[in-house]
C-alpha positions, 0 to 999 in steps of 0.5 A: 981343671977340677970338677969346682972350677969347672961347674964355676966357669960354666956358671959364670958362661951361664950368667954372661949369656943371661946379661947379653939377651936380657937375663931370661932364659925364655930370651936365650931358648926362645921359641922359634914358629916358622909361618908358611905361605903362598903368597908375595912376600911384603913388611908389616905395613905395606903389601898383601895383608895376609903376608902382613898379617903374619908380621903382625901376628909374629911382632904381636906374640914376640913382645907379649911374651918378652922375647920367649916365642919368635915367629919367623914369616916364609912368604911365597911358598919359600919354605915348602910347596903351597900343597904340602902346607897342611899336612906339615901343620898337621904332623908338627913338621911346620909349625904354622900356616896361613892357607886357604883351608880347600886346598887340604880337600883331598886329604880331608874331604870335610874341609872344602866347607871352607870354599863351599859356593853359596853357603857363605854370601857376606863377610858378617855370614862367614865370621859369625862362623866362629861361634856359631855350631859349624865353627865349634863343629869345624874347630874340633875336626882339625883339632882332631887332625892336629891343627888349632885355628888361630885366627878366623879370616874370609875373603871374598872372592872375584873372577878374571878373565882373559878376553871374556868375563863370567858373570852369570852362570851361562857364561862359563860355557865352554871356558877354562876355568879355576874354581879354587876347590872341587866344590866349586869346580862342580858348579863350573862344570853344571854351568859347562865350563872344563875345570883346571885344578890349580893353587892361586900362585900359578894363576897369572902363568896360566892365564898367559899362556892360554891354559885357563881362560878365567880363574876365581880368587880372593880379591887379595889375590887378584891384586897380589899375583898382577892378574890384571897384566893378563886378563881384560875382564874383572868380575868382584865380589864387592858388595855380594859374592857367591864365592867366599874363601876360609883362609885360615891362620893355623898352628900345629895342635903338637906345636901348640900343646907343647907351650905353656899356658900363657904363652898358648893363651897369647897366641890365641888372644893376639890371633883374635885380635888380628881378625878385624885388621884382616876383615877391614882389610879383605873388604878394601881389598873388594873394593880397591881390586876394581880400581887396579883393573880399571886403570889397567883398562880391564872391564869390571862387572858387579854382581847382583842379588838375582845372579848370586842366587842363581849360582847359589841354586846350582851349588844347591842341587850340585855342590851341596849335595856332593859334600853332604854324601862323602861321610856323615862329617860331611854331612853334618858341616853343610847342614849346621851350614845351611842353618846361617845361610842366607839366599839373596832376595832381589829388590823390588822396586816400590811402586809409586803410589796412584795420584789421589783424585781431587775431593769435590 
């Protein structure tokens, strides 16, 4: 064949693969991001929302691009362990994840900001974070480490527990327990609980065996990983929480710069557009987690102002403390954290007023 015909034939392959996937060569070479995560695997309307928000997110950013990026969601850790999820991120070998940013603190200590006890008391504290010096601060720290933040979400957390609940400090005494980062882990340990270090998909088998007496996690996760087959005792974080988790959805900064423009500024809308479906759905998830464990004959409990403060007290003269002596980084986060903290202040009850004397 000669070389006209050749480059003929090939142009006429060329124009009949255009036609078959819709005549655009961004369709052909789409871009494909593969989405990590630990948690149960669901459909874009049913299931944990963080799994849903990722269909989402991947359904969103496909049809706001005509086909030219495709995201593909790898629910339960299918795809590489829980652990390995933020390095991959931050070296490009994975593309996107959405991780409780703590479970990194042992690569990069600054992180456990994200799961800090008593810096974050209620979701419009948490995303207010965003925009406020410790977010900009936060963001420009994995930027450096090579991830940009996509979307901003928190959870609330709650604690289960086998045969006994944990609701004020005094309560953890001599338990096995998950705190979720090592900050957390401190104030267990000042409140004489022994710590067990472990990421929330290994929960249920460990409070079944007996290996951990209680765990602390997100309310979504309280319900996703059916801890309420195992535990008797449910303490929520519906209301007010000392225990808030930052929980990410994230890109690799290598991933992301290799994009054009528009197709980064789609990723970035369509992430901050997903932030209200995921804080409507964690404060649903506050309030339905008591309900799953009640019908399952557990024992609920709610916290008040005076125990959130007295958890935050211990987290102050503990956990904080810790944080802020690791590196000037460290140092910084809490301090522009403390500016937005906000210490619960218990209600008083007015006092009725004395009954006025009859006038003569």
């Amino acid at each position: 064949m000669s070389h006209v015909l050749r480059s003929s034939a090939i142009g006429v392959l060329v124009a009949l693969s255009l036609a078959m996937f819709g005549g655009s060569f961004q369709t052909v070479f789409a871009q494909e991001l593969k989405i990590s995560h630990q948690f149960p695997g669901g459909t874009i309307d049913e299931g944990d929302f963080r799994d849903r928000l990722c269909r989402k997110f991947a359904a969103e950013v496909e049809k706001r691009t005509k086909g030219a990026i495709k995201g593909t969601v790898y629910p339960g850790s299918s795809l590489m362990k829980t652990n390995a999820q933020f390095s991959s991120v931050s070296k490009g070998a994975l593309d996107m994840t959405l991780l409780p940013l703590s479970y990194a603190g042992g690569e990069v200590p600054e992180v456990n900001i994200g799961l800090m006890p008593g810096v974050v008391t209620s979701y419009e504290q948490g995303m207010a974070w965003k925009n406020a010096e410790v977010g900009k601060y936060l963001s420009d720290l994995l930027y450096q480490k090579g991830i940009v933040i996509v979307s901003w979400i928190w959870q609330a957390g709650g604690v289960a527990g086998r045969t006994k609940s944990i609701v004020e400090p005094e309560d953890a005494k001599g338990m096995k327990v998950r705190g979720g980062s090592r900050e957390m882990d401190m104030v267990l340990k000042a409140a004489g609980a022994s710590v067990v270090s472990l990421p929330s998909n290994e929960i249920y088998q460990s409070v079944q065996t007996g290996a951990l007496d209680a765990a602390m996690t997100s309310s979504t996760s309280l319900i996703s990983f059916r801890l309420e087959e195992v535990a008797k005792h449910l303490t929520t974080g519906r209301g007010k929480a000392y225990w808030f988790m930052f929980e990410p959805l994230l890109i690799s900064r290598t991933v992301f710069d290799k994009l054009p423009k528009d197709q980064q500024a789609t990723i970035m809308t369509v992430g901050a557009e997903l932030e209200k479906f995921a804080l409507e759905a964690a404060k649903a998830d506050d309030q339905a987690v008591a309900k799953v464990y009640q019908k399952a004959g557990a024992k609920v409990y709610d916290l008040s102002d005076a125990t959130v403060t007295k958890w935050q007290n211990i987290a102050k003269e503990t956990a904080w403390k810790d944080y802020a002596k690791k590196n000037e980084r460290c140092a910084k986060l809490i301090a522009l954290a403390e500016k937005v903290v906000v210490t619960p202040e218990p209600k008083v009850e007015p006092k009725a007023a004395a009954p006025k004397g009859k006038k003569k």
